[in-house]
C-alpha positions in Angstrom: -46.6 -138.3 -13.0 -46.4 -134.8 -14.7 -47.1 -135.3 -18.4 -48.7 -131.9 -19.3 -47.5 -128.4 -18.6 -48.0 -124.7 -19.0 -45.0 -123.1 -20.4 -43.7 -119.6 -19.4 -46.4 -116.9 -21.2 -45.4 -113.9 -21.8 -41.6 -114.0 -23.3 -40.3 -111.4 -21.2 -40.3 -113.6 -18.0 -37.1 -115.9 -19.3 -35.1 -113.0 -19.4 -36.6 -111.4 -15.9 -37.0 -114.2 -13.8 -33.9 -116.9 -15.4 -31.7 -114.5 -17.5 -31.7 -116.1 -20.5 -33.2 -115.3 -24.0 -36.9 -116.4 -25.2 -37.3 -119.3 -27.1 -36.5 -117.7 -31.5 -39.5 -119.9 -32.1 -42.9 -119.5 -29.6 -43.5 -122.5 -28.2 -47.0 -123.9 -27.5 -48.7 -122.9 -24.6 -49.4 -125.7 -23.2 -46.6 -128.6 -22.9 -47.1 -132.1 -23.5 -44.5 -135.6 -24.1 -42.8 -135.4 -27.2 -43.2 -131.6 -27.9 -40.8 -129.1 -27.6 -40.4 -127.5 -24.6 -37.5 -124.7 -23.6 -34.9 -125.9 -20.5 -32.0 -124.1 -18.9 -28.9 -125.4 -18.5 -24.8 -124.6 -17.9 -23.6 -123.1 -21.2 -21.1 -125.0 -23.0 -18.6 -122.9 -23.8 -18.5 -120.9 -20.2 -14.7 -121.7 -19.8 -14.4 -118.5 -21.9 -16.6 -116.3 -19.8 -15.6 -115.1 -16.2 -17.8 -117.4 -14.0 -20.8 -120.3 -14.7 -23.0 -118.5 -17.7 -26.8 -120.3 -18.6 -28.5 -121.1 -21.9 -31.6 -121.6 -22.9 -32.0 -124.5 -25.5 -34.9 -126.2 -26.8 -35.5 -130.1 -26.6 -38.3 -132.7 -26.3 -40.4 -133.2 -23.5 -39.7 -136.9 -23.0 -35.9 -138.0 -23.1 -34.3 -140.3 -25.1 -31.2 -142.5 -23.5 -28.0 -142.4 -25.7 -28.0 -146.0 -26.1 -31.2 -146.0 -28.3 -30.9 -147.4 -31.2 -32.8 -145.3 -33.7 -35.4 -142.7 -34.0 -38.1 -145.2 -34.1 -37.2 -146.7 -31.0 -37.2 -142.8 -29.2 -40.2 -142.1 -30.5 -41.9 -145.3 -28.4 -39.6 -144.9 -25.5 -39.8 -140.9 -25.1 -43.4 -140.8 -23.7 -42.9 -142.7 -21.3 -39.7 -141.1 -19.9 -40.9 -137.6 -19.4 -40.5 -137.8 -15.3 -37.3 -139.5 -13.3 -38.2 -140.0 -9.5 -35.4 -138.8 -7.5 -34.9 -141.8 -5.7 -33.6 -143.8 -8.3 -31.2 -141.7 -10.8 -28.3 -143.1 -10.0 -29.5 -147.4 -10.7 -32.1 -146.0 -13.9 -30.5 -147.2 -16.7 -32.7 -144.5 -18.6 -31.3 -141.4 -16.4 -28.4 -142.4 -14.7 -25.5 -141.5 -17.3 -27.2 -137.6 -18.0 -27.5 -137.5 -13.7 -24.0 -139.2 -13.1 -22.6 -136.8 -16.0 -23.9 -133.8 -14.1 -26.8 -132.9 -17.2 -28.9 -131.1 -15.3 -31.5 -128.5 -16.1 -34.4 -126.2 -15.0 -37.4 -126.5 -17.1 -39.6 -123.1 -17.1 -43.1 -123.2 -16.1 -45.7 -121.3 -15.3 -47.9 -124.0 -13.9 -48.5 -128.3 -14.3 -51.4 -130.3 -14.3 -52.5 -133.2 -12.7 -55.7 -135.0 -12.4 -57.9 -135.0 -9.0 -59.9 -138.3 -8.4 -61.4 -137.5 -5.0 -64.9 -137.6 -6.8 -64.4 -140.3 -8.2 -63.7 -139.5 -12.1 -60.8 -137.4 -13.2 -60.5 -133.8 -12.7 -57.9 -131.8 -14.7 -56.4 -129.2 -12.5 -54.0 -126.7 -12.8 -51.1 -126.0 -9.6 -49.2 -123.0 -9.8 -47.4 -121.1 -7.1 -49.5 -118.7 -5.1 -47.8 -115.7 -6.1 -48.0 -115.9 -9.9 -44.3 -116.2 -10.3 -43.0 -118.9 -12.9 -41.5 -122.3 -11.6 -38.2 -124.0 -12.1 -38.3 -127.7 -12.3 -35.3 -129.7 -11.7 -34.3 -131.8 -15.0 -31.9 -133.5 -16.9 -31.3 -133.5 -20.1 -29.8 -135.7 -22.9 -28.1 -135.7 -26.5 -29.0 -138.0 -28.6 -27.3 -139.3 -32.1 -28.4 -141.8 -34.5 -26.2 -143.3 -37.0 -27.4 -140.9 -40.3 -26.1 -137.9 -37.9 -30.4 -136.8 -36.9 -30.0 -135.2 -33.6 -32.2 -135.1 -30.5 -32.0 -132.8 -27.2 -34.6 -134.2 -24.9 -35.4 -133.7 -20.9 -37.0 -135.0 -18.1 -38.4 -133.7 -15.0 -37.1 -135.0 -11.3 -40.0 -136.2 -9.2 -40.0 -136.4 -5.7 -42.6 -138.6 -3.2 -45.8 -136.5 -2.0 -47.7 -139.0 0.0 -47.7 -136.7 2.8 -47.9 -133.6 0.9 -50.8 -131.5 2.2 -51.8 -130.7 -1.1 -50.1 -133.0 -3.7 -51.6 -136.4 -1.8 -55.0 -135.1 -3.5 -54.1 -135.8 -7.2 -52.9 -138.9 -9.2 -54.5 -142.1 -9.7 -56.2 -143.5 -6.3 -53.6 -146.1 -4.2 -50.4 -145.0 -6.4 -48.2 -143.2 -4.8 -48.3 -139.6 -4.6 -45.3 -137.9 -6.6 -44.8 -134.1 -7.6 -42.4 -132.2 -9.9 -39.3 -131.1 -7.7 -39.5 -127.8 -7.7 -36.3 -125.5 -7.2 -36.1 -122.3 -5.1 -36.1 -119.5 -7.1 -32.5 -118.8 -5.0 -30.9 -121.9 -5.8 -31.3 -121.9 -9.9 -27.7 -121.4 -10.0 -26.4 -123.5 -7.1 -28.8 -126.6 -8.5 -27.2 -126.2 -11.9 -23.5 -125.9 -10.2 -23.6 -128.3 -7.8 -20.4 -130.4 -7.8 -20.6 -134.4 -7.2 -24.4 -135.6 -8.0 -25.3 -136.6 -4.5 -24.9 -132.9 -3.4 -27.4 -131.9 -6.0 -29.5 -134.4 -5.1 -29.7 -132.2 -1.6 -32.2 -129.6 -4.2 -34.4 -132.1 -4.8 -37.2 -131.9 -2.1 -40.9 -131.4 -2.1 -42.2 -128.1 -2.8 -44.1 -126.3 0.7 -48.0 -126.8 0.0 -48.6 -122.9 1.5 -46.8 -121.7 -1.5 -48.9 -123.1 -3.9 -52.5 -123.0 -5.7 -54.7 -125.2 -7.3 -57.8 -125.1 -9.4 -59.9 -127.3 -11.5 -59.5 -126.6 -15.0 -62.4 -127.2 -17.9 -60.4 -129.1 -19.9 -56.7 -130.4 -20.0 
């Protein structure tokens, strides 16, 4: 499970590479649950414009269903709802009305971490794509409203099985299954986020080829 991530550094690359604004406020350099983090999603108000348009909005790391009860109870659940495996969106009762509803999102980054156990003890190590270039993690995001009108956009990223990844079967804890963000092609941003009927954007969500990415042990996480 992805729980910590490097956000998109410098500010120009939102613009470049998604073609949406920076973030008004910088966000931290390093992502982890319950922070905020920036994601990409279908404008709202793109009926007015000629075609699709994207924004870039700012919400939690972690999401929070809309049938939690109060901000006490997100805070608890949020942690522990910062990845969605692919598999089962459509019978989670914590992701399945943002997937059915079509909430999905690309969440910038310029690189996750996971932890290597192969020695034996836990090795913090930082994958990124080979070439430098930011990634785009499939997501979906939720709205959340308690009863005194407080407000919370949160996300989650879409995992996919990596058992027989040749480089993603390395990480996690030993005898769990393998899993890795899904990570989008930088050519299907817009198709991901338009996709009709949910099981034709569950077509995007496929593990990432191991020849386009890096890896390297990091000091500390």
């Amino acid at each position: 499970m992805t729980v910590h991530f490097e956000t998109l550094h410098p500010d120009h690359l939102y613009p470049d590479v998604f073609g949406v604004p920076a973030p008004d406020t910088p966000l931290g350099r390093e992502l982890w649950p319950r922070q905020p983090g920036a994601l990409i999603r279908r404008a709202h108000d793109e009926a007015e414009a000629a075609g699709p348009m994207l924004e870039r909005v700012t919400g939690q790391f972690g999401l929070v269903p809309r049938w939690v009860k109060s901000a006490s109870d997100a805070k608890l659940r949020s942690p522990k709802l910062v990845n969605a495996r692919s598999e089962t969106l459509t019978t989670s009762n914590n992701f399945r009305e943002a997937w059915l509803a079509g909430q999905r999102c690309i969440v910038p980054m310029q690189a996750f971490f996971e932890d290597d156990w192969r020695s034996g003890k836990a090795v913090p190590t930082r994958i990124a794509r080979v070439d430098g270039r930011p990634m785009g993690v499939a997501g979906v995001w939720e709205r959340w409203v308690g009863g005194d009108g407080a407000e919370i956009v949160s996300f989650t990223l879409l995992s996919v099985n990596a058992n027989s990844h040749a480089l993603m079967h390395r990480y996690q804890q030993p005898g769990a299954e393998k899993r890795m963000p899904a990570i989008l092609n930088e050519g299907g941003y817009s198709a991901w986020l338009n996709a009709g009927h949910p099981e034709k954007a569950r077509e995007f969500l496929r593990a990432y080829p191991a020849n386009w990415m890096t890896a390297n042990p990091v000091q500390k996480k």
